[in-house]
N, C-alpha and C positions, 0 to 999 in steps of 0.2 A: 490390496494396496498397490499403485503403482508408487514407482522412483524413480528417479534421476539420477544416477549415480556418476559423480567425474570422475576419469580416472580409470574406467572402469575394463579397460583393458590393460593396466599394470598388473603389478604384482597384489595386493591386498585388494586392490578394486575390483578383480578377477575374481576371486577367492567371494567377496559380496557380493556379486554378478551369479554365480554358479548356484551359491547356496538360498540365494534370495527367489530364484527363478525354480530351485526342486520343492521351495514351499509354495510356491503357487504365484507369490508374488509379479506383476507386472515390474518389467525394469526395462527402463530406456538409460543405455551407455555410451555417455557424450565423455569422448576422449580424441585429443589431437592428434594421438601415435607417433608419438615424440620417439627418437631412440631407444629407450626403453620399454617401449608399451610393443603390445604382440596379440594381435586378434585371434591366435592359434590360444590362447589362455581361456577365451571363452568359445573354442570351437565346440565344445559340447552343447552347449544351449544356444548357438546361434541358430538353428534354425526352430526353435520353440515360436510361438503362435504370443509367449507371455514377454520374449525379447525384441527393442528395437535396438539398433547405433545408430548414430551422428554421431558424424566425422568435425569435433570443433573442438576452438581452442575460448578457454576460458578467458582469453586475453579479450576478447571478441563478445561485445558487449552484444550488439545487434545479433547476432548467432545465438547467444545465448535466451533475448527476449524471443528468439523467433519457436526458439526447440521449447520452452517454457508453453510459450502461447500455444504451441500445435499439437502437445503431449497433456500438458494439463495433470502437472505427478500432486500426488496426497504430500511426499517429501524428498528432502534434495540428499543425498547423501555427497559430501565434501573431500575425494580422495586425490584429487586430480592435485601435482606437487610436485617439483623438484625436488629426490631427497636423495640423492648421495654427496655426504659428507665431503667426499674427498674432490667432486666438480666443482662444491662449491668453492672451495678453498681456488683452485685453479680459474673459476669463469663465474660469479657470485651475483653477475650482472641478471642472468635467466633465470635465480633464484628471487631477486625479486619482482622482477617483472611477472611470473606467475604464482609466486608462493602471495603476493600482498597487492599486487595491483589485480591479479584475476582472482584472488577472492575478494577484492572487492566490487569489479565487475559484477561476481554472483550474487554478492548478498545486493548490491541495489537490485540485479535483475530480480533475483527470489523475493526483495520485498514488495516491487512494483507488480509483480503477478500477486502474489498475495493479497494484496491490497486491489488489484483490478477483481480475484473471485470474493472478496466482500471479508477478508478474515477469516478465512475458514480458520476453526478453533482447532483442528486434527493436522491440520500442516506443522513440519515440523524442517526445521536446517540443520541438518547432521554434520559440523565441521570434526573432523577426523585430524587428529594432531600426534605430538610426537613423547616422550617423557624428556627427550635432550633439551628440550627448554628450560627443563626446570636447571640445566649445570650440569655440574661434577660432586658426589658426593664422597665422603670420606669412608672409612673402612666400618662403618658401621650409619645406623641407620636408613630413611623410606623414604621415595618420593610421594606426598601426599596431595591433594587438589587445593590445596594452600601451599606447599610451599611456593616459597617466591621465583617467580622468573629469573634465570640467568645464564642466557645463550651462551656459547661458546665460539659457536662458528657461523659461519654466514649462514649454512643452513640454518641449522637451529634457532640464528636473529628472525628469519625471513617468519619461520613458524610461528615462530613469537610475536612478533608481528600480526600476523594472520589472526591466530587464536586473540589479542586483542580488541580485534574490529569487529570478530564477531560478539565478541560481549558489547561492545558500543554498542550495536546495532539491534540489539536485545534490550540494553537501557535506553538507550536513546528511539528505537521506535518500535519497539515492541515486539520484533521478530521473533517465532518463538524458535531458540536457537535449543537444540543441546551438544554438549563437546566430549571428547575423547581424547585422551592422552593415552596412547601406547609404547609399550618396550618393543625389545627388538623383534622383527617378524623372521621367521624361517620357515619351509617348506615346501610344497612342490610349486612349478614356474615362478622361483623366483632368479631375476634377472643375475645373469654369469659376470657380475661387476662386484658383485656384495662377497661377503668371507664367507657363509657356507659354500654355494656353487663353486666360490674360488678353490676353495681346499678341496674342493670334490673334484674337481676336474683338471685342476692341479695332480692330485695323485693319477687321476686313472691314465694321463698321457707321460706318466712320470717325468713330472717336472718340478721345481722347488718351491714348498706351500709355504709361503710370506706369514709370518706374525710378528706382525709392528709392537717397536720397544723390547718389552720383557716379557710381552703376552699375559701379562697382571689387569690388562684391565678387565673387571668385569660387568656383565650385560646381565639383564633378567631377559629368558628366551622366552618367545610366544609363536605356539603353532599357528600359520598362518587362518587356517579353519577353524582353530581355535576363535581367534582375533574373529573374523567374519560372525561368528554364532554372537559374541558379544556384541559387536558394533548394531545388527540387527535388532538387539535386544534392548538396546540403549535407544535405538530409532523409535520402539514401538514402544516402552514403557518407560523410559528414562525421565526423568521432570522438567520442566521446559526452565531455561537455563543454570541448569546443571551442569556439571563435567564431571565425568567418571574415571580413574586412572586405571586402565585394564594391562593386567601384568600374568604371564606365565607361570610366579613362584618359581624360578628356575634360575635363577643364578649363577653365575660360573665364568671363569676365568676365559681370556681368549684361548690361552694356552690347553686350557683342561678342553675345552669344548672344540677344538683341532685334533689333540688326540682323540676324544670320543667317535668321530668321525673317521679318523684313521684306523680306529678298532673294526668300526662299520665295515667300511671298507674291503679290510682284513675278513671275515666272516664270509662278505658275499661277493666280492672281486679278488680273492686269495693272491699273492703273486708271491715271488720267489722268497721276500725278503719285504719284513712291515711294512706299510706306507708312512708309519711316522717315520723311516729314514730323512723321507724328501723335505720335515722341517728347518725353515732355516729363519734366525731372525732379522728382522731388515731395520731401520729407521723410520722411528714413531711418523707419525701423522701431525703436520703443527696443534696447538692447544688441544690434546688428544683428550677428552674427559675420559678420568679415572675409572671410576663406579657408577652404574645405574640401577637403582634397586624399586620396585613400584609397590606400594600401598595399597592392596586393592581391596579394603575393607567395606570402602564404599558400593562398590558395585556387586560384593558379594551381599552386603548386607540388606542394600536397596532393593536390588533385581537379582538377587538370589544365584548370580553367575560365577562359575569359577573354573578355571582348566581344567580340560579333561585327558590332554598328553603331556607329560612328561620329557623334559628334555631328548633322556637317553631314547625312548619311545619313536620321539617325533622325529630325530634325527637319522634311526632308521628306518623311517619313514620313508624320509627326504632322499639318505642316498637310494634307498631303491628303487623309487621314481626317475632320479638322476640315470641310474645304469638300462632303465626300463624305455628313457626317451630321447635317446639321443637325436633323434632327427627331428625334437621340439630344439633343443640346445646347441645342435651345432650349425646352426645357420645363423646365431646370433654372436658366435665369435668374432664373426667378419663385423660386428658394427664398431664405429663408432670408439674408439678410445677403451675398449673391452682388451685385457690381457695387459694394458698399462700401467707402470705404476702412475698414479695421478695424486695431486694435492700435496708434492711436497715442499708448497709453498714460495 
């Protein structure tokens, strides 16, 4: 099968890109390399015979017919996004100019190929989305593929947004669309902006690891290979418009899952005196959602998918890829609004 994957030199896009190309899969990875994004993420498989790049931006309607027309993929996978929470609050304007205007770029360009090779019945539009759309939930209870929409932040609006034009465009012209709502991702090359990296590399230059408010809130964790094996699986067996809510079962507080990592740490970067010394609490994040909790009955029950790391697992994972790569990580210090606080409004 070839792909299309956007995005695909961020952080999950990467992580789809690696694993999709060791099953044989053909993958062409169209990504802008925006701040964020880092073609050092798929330096393993860049030079495979089964990988191409283009260099575009989804904003870019004509780029987009032109890599469709010249590649010719079985399906598109949708990763390509603005998603940190905390720009959005601060710059909301990028967020939707590519979270909603360049997915809808895609899905016209994706339906005018579609419809230029005759229907094919096996193509397929993988929009890739988030579970913060669904809100904030309370100390109990799931996010499920019903529950109702309700953004909190500009990101989260923008996704939501997005995730709605692809269902139009499924009703309204038959695009065979299917969707994914994921929790929070973690593990290796993900971007030194997000809170694991933060706390990782916060300790190892001993400096002070931030956990906003009271550090109560909590996330369902997903290893990011984890996430990849599903989203794959959703692409080739999933029901055409469907949405699958893919979640880690992993649960845990900000505060618990900072120490987890400061134990990590401890174990295999030893120093004088814990790394949880260097926590400290700083000031929430405007409308910070509470709880994230995901449902994944669905896609366990459907496509037979279910995590195979473990938080505590994936996290020592994570730091010891961190300690293992410094020279992927510290060249991206220097970008771009990296080591600031940002988004408080």
């Amino acid at each position: 099968m070839k792909i299309l994957v956007t995005g695909g030199a961020g952080f999950i896009g990467s992580a789809v890109v690696r694993l999709a190309v060791s099953r044989g899969h053909q993958v062409v990875n169209l990504d802008a390399l925006t701040y964020a994004a880092n073609l050092e993420n798929v330096a393993d498989v860049a030079d495979s015979p089964l990988y191409a790049f283009e260099h575009a931006d989804i904003r870019d309607r004509a780029a987009l017919d032109r890599i469709l027309a010249t590649h010719r993929p079985d399906a598109v996978m949708h990763l390509a996004a603005e998603s940190h929470v905390d720009r959005s609050i601060d710059g909301p304007g990028a967020f939707i100019e590519t979270n909603i205007t360049g997915t809808y770029n895609l899905l016209e360009a994706a339906r005018g190929y579609w419809l230029c090779e005759g229907r094919p019945e096996g193509f397929r539009f993988h929009h890739i989305s988030t579970d913060e759309v669904f809100g904030s939930l309370g100390p109990t209870g799931q996010f499920t593929e019903t529950t109702p929409y309700d953004p909190r932040s500009p990101y989260s609006a923008s996704k939501a947004a997005s995730d709605h034009l692809v269902r139009a465009w499924h009703e309204t012209y038959g695009l065979p669309v299917v969707l994914t709502n994921c929790s929070n991702n973690y593990g290796p090359y993900h971007f030194p902006e997000k809170l694991v990296p933060v706390v990782i590399l916060n300790a190892l230059h001993g400096r002070e690891i931030p956990v906003y408010g009271d550090g109560g809130n909590v996330r369902d964790w997903l290893y990011v290979e984890d996430h990849a094996d599903a989203l794959l699986l959703c692409m080739e067996k999933g029901a055409v418009g469907r949405s699958y809510n893919i979640g880690g079962e992993n649960e845990a507080t900000n505060i618990d899952l900072v120490r987890m990592i400061c134990a990590h740490l401890d174990t295999l970067r030893p120093q004088a005196a814990p790394h949880e010394r260097l926590i400290r609490f700083v000031a929430d994040r405007p409308g910070h959602d509470r709880r994230y909790a995901i449902d994944p009955s669905r896609i366990r029950d459907e496509l037979g998918w279910h995590p195979s790391v473990t938080v505590d697992e994936g996290l020592r994972r994570t730091v010891a890829w961190y300690l293992d790569n410094e020279s992927w990580w510290r060249p991206l210090l220097d970008r771009e609004g990296v080591g600031q606080r940002l988004g408080t409004g």
